[in-house]
Backbone as XML, in Angstrom:
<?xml version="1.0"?>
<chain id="A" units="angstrom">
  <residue number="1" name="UNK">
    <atom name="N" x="-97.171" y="109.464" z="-90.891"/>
    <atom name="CA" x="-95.899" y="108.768" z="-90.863"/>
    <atom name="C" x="-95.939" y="107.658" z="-91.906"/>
  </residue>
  <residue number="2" name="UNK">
    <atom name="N" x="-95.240" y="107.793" z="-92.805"/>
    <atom name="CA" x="-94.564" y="106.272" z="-94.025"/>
    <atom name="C" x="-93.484" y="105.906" z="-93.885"/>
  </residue>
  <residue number="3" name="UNK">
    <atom name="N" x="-93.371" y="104.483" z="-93.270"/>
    <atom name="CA" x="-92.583" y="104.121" z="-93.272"/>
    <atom name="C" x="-91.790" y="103.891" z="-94.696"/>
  </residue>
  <residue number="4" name="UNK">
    <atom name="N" x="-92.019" y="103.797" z="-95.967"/>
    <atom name="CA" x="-91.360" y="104.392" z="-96.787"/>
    <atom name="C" x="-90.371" y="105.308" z="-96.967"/>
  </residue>
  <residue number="5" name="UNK">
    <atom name="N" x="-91.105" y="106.162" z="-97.430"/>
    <atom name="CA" x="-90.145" y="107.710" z="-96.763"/>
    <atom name="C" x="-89.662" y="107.649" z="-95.485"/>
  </residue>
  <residue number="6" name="UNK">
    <atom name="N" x="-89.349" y="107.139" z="-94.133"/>
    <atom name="CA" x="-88.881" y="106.805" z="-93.416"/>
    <atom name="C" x="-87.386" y="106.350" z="-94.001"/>
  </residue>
  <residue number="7" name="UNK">
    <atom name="N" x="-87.747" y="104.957" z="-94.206"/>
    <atom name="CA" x="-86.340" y="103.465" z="-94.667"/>
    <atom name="C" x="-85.802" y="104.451" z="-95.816"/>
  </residue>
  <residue number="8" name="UNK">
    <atom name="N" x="-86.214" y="105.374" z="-96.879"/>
    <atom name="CA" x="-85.423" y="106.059" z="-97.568"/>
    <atom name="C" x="-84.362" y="106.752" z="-97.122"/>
  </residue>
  <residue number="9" name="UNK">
    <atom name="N" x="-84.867" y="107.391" z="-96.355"/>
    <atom name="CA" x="-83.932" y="108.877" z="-95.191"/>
    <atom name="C" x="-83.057" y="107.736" z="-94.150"/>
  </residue>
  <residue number="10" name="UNK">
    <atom name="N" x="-83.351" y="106.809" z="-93.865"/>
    <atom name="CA" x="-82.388" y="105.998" z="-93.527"/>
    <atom name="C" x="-81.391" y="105.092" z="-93.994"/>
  </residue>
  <residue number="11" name="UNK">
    <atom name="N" x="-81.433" y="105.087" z="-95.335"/>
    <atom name="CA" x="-80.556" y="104.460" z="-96.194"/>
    <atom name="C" x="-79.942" y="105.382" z="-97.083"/>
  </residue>
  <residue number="12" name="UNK">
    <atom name="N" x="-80.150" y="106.575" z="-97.142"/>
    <atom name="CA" x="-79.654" y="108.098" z="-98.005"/>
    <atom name="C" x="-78.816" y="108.858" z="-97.244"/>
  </residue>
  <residue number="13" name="UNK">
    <atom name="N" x="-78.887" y="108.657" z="-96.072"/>
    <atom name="CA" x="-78.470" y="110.141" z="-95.267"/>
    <atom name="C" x="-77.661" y="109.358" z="-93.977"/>
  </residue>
  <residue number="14" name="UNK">
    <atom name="N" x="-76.980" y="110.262" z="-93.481"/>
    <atom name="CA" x="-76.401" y="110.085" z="-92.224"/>
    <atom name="C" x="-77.089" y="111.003" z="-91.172"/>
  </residue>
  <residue number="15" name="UNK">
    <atom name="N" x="-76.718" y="110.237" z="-89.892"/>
    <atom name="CA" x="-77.325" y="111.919" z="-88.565"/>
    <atom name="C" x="-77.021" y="113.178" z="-88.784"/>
  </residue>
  <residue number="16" name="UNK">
    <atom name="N" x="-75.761" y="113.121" z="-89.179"/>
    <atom name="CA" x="-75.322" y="114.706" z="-89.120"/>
    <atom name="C" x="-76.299" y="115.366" z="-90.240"/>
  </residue>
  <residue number="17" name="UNK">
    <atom name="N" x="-76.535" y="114.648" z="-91.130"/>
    <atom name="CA" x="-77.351" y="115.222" z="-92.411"/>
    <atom name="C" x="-78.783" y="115.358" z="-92.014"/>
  </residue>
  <residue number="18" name="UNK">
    <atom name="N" x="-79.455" y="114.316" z="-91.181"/>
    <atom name="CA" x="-80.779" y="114.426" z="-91.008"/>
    <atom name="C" x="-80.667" y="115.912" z="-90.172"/>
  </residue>
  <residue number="19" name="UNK">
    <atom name="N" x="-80.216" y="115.948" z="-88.829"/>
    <atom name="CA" x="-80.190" y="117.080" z="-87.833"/>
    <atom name="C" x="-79.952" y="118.277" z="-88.362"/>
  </residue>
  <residue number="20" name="UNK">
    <atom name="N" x="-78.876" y="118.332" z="-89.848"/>
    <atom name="CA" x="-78.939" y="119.513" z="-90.217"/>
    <atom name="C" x="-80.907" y="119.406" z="-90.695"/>
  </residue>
  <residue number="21" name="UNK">
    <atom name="N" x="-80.940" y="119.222" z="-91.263"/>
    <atom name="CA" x="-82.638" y="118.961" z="-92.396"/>
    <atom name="C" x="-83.579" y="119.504" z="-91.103"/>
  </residue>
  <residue number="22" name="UNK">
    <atom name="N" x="-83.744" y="119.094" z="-89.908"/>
    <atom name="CA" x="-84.441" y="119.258" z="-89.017"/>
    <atom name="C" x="-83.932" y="120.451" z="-88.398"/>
  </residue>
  <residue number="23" name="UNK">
    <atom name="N" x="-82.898" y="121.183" z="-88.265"/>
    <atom name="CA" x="-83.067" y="122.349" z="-88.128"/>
    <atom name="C" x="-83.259" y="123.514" z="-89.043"/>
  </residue>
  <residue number="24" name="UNK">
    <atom name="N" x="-83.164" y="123.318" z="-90.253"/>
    <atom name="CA" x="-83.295" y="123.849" z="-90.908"/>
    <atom name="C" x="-85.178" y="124.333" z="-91.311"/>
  </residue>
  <residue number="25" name="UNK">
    <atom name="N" x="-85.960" y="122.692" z="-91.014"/>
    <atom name="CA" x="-87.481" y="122.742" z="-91.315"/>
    <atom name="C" x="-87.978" y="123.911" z="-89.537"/>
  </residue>
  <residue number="26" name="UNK">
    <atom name="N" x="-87.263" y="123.186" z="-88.752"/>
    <atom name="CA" x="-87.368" y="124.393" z="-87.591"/>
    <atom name="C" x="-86.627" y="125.747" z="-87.940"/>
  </residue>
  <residue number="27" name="UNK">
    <atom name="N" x="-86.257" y="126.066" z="-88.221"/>
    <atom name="CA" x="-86.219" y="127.531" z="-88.810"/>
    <atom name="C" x="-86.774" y="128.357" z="-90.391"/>
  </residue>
  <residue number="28" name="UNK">
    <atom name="N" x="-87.857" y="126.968" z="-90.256"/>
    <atom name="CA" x="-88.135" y="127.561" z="-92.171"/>
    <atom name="C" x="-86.846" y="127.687" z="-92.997"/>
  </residue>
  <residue number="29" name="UNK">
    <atom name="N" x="-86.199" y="127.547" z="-93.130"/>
    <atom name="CA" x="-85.809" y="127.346" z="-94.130"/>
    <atom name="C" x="-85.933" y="126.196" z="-95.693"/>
  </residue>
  <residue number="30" name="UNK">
    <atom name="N" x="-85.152" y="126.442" z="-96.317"/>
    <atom name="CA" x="-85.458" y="125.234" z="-97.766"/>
    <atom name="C" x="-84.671" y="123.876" z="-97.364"/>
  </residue>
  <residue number="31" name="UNK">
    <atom name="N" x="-84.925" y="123.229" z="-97.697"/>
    <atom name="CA" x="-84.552" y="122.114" z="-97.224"/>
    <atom name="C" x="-82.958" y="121.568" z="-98.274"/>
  </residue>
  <residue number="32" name="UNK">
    <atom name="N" x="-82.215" y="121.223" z="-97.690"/>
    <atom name="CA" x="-81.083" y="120.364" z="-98.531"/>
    <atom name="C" x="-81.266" y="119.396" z="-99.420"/>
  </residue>
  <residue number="33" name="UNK">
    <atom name="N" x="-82.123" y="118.224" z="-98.705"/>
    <atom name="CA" x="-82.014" y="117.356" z="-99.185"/>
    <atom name="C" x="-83.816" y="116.756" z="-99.407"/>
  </residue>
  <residue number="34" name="UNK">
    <atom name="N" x="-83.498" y="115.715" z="-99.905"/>
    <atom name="CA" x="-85.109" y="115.657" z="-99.927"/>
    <atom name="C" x="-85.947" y="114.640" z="-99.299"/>
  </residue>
  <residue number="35" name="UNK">
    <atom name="N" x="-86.864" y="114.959" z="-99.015"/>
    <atom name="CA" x="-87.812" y="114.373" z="-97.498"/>
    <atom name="C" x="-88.994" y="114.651" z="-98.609"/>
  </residue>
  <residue number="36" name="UNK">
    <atom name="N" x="-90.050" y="113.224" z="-98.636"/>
    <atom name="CA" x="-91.162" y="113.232" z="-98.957"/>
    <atom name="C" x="-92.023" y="113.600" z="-97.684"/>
  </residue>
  <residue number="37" name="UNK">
    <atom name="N" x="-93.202" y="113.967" z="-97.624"/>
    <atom name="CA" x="-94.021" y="114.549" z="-96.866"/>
    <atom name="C" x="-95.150" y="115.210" z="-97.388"/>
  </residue>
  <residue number="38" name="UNK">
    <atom name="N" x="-96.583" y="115.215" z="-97.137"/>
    <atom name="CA" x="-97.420" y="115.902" z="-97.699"/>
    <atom name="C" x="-97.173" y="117.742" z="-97.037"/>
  </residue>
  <residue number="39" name="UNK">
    <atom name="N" x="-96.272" y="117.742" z="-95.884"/>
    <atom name="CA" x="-96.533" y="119.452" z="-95.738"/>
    <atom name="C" x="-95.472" y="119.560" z="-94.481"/>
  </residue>
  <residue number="40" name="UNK">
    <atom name="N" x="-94.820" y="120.301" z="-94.332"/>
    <atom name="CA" x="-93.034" y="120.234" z="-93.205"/>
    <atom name="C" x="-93.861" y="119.260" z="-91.722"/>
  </residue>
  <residue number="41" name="UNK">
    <atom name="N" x="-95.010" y="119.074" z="-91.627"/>
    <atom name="CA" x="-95.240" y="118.582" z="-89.947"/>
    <atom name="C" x="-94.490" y="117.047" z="-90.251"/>
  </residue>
  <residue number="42" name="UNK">
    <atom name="N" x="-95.404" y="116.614" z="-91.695"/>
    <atom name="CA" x="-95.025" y="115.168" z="-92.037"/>
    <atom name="C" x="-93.488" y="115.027" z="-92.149"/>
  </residue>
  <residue number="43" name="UNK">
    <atom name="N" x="-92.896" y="116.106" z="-92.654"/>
    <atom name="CA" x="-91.516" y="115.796" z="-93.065"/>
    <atom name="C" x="-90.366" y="116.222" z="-91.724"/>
  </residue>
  <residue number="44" name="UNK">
    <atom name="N" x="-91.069" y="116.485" z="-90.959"/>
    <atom name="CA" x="-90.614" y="117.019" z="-89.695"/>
    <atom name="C" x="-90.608" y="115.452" z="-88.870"/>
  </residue>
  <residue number="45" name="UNK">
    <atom name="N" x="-91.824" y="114.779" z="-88.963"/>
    <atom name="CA" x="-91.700" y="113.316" z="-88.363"/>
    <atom name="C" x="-91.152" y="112.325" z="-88.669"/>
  </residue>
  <residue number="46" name="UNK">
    <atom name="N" x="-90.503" y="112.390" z="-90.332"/>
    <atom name="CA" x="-89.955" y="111.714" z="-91.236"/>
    <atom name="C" x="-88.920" y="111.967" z="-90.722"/>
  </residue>
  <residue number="47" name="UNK">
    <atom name="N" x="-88.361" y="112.688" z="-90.998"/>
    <atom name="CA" x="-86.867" y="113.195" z="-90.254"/>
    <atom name="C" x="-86.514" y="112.486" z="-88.844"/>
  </residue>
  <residue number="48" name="UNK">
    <atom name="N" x="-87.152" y="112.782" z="-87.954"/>
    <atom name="CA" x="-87.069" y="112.230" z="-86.425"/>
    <atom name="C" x="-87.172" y="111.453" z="-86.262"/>
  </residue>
  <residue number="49" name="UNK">
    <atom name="N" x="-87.994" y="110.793" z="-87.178"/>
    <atom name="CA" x="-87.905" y="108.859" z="-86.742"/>
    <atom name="C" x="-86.862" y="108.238" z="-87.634"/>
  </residue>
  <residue number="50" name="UNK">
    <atom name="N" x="-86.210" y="108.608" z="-88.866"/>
    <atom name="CA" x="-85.075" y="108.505" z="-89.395"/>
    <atom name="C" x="-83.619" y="108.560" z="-87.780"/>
  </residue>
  <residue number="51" name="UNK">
    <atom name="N" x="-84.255" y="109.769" z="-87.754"/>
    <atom name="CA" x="-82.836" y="109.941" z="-86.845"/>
    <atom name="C" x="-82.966" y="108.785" z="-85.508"/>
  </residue>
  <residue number="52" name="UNK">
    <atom name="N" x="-84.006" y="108.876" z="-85.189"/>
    <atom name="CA" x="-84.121" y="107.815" z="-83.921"/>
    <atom name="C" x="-83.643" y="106.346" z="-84.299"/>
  </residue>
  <residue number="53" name="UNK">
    <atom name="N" x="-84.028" y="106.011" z="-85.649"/>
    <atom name="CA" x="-83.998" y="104.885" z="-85.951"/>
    <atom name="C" x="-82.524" y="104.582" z="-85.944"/>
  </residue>
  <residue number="54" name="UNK">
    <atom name="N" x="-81.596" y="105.324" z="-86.529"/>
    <atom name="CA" x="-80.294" y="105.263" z="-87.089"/>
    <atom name="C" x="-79.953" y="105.505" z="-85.896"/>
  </residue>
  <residue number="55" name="UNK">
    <atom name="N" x="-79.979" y="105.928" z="-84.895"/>
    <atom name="CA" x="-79.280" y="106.015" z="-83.647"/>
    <atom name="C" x="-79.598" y="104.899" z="-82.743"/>
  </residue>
  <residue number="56" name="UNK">
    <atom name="N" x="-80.289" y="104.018" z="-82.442"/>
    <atom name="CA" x="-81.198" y="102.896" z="-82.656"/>
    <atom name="C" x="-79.904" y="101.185" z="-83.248"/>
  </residue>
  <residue number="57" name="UNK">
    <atom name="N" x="-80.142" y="101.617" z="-84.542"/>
    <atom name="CA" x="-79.420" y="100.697" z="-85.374"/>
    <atom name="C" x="-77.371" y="100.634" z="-84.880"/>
  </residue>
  <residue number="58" name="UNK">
    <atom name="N" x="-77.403" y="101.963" z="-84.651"/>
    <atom name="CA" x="-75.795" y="102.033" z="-84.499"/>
    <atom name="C" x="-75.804" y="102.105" z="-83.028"/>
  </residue>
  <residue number="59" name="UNK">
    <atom name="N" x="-75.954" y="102.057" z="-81.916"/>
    <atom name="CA" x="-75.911" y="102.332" z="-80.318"/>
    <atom name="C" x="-76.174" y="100.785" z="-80.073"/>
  </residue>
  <residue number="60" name="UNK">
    <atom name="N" x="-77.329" y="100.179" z="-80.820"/>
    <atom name="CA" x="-77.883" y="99.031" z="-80.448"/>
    <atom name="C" x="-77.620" y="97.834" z="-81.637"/>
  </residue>
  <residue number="61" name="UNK">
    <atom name="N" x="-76.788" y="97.952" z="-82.521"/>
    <atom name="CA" x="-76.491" y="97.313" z="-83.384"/>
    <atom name="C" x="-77.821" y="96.516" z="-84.000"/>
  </residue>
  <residue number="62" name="UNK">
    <atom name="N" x="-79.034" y="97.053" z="-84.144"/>
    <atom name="CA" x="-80.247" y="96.503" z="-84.552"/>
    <atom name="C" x="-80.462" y="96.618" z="-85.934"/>
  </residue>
  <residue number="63" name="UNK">
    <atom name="N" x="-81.281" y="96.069" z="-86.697"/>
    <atom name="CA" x="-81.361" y="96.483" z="-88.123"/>
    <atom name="C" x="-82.930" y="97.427" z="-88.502"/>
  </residue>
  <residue number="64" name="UNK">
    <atom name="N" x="-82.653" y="97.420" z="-89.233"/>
    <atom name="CA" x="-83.941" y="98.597" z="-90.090"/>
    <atom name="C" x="-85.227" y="98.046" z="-89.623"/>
  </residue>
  <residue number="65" name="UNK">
    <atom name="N" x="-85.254" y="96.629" z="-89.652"/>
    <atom name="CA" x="-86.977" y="96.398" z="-89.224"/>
    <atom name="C" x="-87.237" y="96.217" z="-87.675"/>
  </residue>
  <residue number="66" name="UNK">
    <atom name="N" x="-85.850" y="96.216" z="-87.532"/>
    <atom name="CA" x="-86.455" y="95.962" z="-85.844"/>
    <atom name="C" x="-86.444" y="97.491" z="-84.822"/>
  </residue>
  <residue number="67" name="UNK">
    <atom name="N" x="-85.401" y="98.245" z="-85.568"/>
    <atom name="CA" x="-85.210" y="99.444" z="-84.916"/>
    <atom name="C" x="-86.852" y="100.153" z="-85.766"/>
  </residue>
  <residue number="68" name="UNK">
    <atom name="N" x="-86.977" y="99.881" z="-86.965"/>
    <atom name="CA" x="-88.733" y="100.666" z="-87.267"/>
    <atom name="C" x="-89.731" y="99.988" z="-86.178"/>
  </residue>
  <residue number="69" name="UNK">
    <atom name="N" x="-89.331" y="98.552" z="-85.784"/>
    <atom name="CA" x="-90.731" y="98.457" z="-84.962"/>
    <atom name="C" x="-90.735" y="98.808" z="-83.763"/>
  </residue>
  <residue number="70" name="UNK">
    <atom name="N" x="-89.501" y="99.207" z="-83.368"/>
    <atom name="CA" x="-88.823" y="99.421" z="-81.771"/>
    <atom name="C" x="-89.682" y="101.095" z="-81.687"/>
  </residue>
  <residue number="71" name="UNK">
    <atom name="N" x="-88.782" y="101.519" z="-82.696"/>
    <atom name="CA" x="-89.948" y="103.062" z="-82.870"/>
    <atom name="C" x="-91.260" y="103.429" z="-83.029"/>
  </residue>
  <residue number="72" name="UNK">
    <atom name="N" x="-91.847" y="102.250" z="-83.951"/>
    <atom name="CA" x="-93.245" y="102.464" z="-84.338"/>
    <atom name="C" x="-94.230" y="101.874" z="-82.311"/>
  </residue>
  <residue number="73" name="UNK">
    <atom name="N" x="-94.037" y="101.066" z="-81.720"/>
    <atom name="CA" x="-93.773" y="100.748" z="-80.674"/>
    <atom name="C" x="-94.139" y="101.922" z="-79.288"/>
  </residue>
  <residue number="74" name="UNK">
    <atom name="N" x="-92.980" y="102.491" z="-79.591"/>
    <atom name="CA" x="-92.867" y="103.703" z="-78.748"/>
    <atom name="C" x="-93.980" y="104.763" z="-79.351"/>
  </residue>
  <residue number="75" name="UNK">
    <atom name="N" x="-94.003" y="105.199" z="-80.289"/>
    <atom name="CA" x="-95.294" y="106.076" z="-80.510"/>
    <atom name="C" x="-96.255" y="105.777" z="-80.192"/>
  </residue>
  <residue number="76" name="UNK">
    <atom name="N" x="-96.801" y="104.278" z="-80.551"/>
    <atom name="CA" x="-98.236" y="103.664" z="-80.012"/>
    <atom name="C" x="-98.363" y="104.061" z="-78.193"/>
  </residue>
  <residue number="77" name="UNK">
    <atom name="N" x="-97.224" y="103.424" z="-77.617"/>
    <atom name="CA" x="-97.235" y="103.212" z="-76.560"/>
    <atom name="C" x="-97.473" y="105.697" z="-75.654"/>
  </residue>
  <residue number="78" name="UNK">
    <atom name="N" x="-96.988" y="106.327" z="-76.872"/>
    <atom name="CA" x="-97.133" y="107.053" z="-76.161"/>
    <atom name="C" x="-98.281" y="107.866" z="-76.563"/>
  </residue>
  <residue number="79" name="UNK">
    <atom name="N" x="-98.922" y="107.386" z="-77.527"/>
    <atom name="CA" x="-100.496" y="107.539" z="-77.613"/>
    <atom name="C" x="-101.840" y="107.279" z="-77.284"/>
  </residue>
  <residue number="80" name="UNK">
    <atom name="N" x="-101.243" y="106.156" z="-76.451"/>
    <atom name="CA" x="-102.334" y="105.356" z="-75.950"/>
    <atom name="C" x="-102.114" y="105.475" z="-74.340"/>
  </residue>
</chain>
């Protein structure tokens, strides 16, 4: 996970655009738009935390660093 490539896909794209991208990497297909990632798992997580985030930011009126740490947060918490 980069948060880089993350804040990109969140400042480029809208939901409807990410969800298409993510079904599309779930069905193999080529991708639309472009998602850095070393190989589709990475760009598969890139995607989802984009989308979480932006749903996040607009539901909860939060901004980019707080909705990334709100997320980054929740992964720890569900790894540990």
């Amino acid at each position: 996970m980069k948060i880089p490539a993350i804040k990109k896909l969140v400042q480029q794209y809208d939901e409807a655009t990410l969800a298409a991208a993510e079904q599309a990497l779930e069905a193999g297909e080529p991708l639309a738009i472009e998602v850095e990632g070393e190989d589709e798992g990475e760009q598969l997580t890139h995607i989802i935390a984009a989308r979480w985030i932006l749903e996040k930011m607009h539901k909860e009126g939060m901004d980019f660093t707080s909705a990334m740490r709100a997320y980054a947060q929740m992964v720890r918490s569900s790894i540990s």
